[in-house]
C-alpha positions in Angstrom: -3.9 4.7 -4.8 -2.3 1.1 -4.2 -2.6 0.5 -0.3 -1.0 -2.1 1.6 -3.0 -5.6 0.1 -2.2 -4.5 -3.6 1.0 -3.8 -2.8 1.5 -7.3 -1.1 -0.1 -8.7 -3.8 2.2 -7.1 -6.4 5.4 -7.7 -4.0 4.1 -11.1 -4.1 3.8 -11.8 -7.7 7.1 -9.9 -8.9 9.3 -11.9 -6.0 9.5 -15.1 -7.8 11.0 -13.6 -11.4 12.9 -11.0 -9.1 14.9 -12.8 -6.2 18.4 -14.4 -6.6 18.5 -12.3 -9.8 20.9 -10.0 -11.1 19.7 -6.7 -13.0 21.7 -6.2 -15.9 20.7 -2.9 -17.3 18.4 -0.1 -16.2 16.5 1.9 -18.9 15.2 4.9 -17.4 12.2 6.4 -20.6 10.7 9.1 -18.4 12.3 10.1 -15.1 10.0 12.9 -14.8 8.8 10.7 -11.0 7.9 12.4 -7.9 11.6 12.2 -6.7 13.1 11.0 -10.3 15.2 8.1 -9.8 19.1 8.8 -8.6 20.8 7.8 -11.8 24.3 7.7 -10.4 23.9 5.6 -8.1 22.6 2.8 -10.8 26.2 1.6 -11.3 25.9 0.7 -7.3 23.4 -2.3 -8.2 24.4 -3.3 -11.7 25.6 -6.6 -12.2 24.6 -7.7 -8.1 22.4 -10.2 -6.4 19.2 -9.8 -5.2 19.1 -11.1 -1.9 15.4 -10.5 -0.4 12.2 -8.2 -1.6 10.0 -7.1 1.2 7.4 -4.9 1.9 7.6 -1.7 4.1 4.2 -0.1 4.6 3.0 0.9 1.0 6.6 0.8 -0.3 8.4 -2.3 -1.9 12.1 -2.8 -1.2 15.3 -5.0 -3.2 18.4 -5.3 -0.7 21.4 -5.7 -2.7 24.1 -8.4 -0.7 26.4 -5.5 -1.5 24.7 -3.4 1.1 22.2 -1.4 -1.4 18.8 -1.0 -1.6 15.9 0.1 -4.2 12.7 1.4 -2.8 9.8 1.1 -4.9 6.5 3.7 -4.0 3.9 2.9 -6.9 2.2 6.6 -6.2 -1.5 7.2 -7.4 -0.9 4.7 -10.3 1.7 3.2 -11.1 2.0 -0.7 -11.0 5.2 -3.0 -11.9 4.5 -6.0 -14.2 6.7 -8.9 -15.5 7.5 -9.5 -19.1 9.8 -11.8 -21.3 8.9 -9.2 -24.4 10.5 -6.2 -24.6 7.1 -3.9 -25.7 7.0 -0.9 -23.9 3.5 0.8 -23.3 2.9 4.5 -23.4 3.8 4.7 -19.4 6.1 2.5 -19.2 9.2 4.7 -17.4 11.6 2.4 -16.0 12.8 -1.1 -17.4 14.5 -3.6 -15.3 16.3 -6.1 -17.8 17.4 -9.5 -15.4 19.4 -12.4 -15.7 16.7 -14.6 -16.5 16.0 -12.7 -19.6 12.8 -11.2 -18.1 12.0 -7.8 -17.8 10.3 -5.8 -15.0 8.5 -2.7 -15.8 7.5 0.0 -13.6 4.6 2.2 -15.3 3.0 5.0 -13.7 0.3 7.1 -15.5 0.2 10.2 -13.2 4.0 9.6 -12.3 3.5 10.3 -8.3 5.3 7.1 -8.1 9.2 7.1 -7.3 12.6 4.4 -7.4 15.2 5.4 -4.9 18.8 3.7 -4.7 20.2 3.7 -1.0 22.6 2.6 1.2 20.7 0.1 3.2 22.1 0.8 6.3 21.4 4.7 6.3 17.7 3.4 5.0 15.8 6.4 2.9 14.1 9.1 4.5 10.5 8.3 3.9 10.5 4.7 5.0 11.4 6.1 8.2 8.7 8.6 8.2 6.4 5.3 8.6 4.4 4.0 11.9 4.0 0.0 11.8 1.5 -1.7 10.0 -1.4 -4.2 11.4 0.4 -6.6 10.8 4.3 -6.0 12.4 4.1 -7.0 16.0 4.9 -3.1 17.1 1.1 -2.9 15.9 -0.5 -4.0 19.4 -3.5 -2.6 21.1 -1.1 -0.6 23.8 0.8 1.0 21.3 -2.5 2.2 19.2 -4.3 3.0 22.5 -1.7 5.6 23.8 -0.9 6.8 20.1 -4.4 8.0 20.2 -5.5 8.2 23.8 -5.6 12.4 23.7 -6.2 13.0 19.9 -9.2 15.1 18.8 -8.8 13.8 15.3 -11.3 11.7 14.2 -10.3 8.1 14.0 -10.6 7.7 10.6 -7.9 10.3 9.7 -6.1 8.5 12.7 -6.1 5.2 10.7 -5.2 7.0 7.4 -1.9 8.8 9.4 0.9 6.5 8.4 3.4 8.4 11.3 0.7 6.0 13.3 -0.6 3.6 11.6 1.2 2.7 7.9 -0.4 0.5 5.2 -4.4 0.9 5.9 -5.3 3.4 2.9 -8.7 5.4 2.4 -10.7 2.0 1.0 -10.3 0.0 4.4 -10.5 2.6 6.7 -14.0 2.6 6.2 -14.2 -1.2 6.0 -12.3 -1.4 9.2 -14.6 1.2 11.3 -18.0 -0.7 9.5 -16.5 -4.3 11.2 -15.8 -2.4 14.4 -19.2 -0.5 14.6 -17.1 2.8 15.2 -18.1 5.9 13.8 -15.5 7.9 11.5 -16.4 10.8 13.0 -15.3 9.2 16.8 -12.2 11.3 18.1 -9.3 9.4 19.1 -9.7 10.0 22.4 -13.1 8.4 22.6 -11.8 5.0 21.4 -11.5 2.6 24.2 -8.8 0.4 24.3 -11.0 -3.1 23.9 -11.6 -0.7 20.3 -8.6 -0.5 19.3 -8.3 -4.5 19.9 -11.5 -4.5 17.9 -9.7 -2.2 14.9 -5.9 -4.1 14.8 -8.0 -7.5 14.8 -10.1 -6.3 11.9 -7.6 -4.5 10.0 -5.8 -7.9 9.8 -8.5 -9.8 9.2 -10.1 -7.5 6.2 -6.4 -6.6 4.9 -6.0 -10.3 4.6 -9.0 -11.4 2.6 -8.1 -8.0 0.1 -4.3 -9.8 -0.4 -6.0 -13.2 -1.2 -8.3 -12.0 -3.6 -5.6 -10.2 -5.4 -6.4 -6.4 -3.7 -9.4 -3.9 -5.0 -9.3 -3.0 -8.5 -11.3 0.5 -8.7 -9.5 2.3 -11.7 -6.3 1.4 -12.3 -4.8 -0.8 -10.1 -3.3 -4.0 -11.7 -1.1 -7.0 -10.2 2.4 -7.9 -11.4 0.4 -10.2 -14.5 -1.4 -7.2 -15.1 -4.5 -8.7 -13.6 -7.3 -6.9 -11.3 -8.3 -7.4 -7.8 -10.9 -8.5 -6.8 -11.6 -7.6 -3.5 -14.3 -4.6 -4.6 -17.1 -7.0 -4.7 -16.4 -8.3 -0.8 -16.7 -4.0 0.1 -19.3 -3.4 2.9 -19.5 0.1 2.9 -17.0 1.5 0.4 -18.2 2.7 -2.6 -21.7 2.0 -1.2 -23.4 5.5 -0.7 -27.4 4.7 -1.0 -27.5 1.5 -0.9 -29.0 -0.8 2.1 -26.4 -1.6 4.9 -25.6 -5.2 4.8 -26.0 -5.5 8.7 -29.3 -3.4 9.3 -31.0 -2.4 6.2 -30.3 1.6 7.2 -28.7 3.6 3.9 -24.7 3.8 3.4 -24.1 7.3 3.9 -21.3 9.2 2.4 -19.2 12.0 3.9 -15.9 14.3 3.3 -13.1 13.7 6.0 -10.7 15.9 5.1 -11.0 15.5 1.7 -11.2 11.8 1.3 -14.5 10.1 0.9 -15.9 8.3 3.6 -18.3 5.6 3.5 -20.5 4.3 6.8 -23.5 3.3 8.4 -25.1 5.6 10.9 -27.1 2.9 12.8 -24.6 0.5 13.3 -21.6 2.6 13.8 -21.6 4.7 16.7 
């Protein structure tokens, strides 16, 4: 699944062919999405300027300066890409024709991906359902220290809640705990608050690096130039199960957390 650096990274590259422009047409292909796009409302940002993309969490947002807004959640595996051809691939679902004559696709293979129009002021339900990210200033060690002060989950399903924490994804989590030295297996409530210092100024710091090199290509992820990341070959633990830790020579270990893979060093984290 795209987590927060590739979808910075894609928010990144589509904002320069996508701001100040007007969409002309919407060609919906497939709207068999996880929420299938609201067709009537597409009349609502026809033919209106873009006035600012951002980034919420794992979702991309247009605000209209009409006072709508698209939300954009690329799912499992979907991926928006820039043309100036109009040469649809198989997945190819949704086609954005601009002003400039480009074209932005949205392509989703598995389709758990969705496009929402909204009022902006009334916002859309599941970008409320989000905690802050590392990197939005509500993201501080007090907040993190009393969401988690009395929790017996383990941290690393903490870090992978996005009512707590949004953004992180299943890939750093494990990065995150290996720069910390924290177990997974740690219960929230174990975690001191100089730790959670530790985990906000890593998660930065490793999310950062993973949005410069483009984010981690495993399977399918690819940029808005339909490029990879490559962020996979800076992974400590991740994808590392068996081979020597990088700090101490002990084994990466690998275990379930429910149901996510979990990569870590037993030595070194504790």
């Amino acid at each position: 699944m795209p987590e927060l650096p590739e979808v910075e990274t894609t928010k990144r590259g589509i904002e320069p062919y996508v701001k100040d422009q007007i969409i002309k047409k919407i060609l919906v292909r497939n709207n068999k999405l996880r929420i299938p796009l609201n067709k009537k409302l597409i009349k609502k940002i026809i033919n209106v300027d873009i006035a600012e993309i951002k980034r919420r969490a794992k979702y991309i947002i247009f605000d209209f300066v009409n006072g709508y807004s698209v939300v954009i959640h690329l799912g499992m595996t979907g991926n928006l890409r820039v043309s100036k051809k109009i040469k649809y691939l198989k997945h190819d679902h949704i086609i954005f024709n601009l002003s400039s004559g480009n074209i932005l696709i949205y392509n989703d293979v598995r389709r758990f991906g969705l496009i929402q129009i909204y009022k902006t002021a009334e916002s859309f339900f599941l970008l409320d359902n989000n905690g802050p990210d590392p990197f939005e200033e509500e993201a501080n060690p007090d907040y993190l220290f009393n969401r988690i002060k009395n929790s017996t989950a383990s941290i690393k399903s903490i870090l992978l809640n996005h009512k707590i924490i949004s953004g992180i994804g299943n890939i750093y989590a494990s990065e995150i705990l290996f720069a910390t030295n924290i177990s997974p297996t740690r219960i929230g409530k174990d975690v001191s608050y100089d730790e959670c210092k530790k985990i906000l100024k890593e998660s930065k710091k490793i999310l950062s690096k993973a949005i410069k090199a483009g984010g981690t290509t495993l399977n399918d992820y690819f940029n808005a130039e339909s490029k990879p990341g490559y962020f996979k070959i800076q992974l400590k633990v991740y994808g590392r199960d068996g081979e020597k830790c990088k700090s101490c020579e002990t084994k990466i270990s690998k275990i379930t957390q429910n149901n996510r893979s979990t990569y870590f060093c037993k030595e070194s984290q504790n």
